[in-house]
C-alpha positions in Angstrom: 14.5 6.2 -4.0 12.1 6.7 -0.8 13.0 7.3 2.6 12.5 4.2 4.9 13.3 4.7 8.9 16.8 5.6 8.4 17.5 4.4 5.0 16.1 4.5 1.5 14.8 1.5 -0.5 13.6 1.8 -4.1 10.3 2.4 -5.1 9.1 2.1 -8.9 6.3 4.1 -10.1 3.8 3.0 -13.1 1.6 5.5 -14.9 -1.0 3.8 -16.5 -3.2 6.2 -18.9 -6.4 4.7 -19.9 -7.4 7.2 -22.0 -9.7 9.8 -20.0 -8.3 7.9 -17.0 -5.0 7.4 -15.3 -3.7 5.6 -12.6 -0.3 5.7 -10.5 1.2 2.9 -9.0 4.1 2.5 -6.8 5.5 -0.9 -5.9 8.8 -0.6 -2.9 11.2 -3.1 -3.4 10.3 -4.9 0.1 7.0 -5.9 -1.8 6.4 -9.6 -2.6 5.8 -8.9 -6.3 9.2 -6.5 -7.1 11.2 -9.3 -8.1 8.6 -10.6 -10.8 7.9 -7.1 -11.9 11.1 -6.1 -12.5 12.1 -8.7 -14.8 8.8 -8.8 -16.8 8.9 -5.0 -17.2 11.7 -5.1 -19.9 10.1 -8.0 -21.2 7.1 -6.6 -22.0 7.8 -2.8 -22.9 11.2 -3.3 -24.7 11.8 0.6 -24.4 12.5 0.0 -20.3 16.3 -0.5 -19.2 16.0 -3.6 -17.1 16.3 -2.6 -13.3 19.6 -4.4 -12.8 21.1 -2.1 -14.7 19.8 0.9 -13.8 19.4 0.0 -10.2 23.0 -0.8 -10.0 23.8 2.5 -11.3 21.9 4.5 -9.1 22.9 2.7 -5.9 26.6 3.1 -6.7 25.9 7.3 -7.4 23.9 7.3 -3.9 27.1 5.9 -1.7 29.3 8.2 -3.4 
């Protein structure tokens, strides 16, 4: 979760290693590509709990 004016919006955070080389990238949920990257993600690297799920779970912990 970031903070956003006076709210929060999620934000997901990719580590790419390239060997000697590594590279962050954050992607907000207000960005064009969030839905399409959320779904591939779990596609792709099996290992990754699809955001639905977890998403869900952390929003419902947040309002309590």
């Amino acid at each position: 979760m970031a903070a956003r004016g006076g709210g929060e919006m999620f934000v997901l955070a990719l580590d790419v290693d390239e060997g000697e080389a590594s590279r962050l990238f954050t992607v907000a949920e207000t960005e064009r590509i969030w839905p399409e990257l959320t779904t591939m993600l779990p596609v792709e690297l099996p290992a990754i709990v699809p955001f639905e799920h977890c998403g869900a779970a952390l929003a419902i912990n947040l309002a309590s």
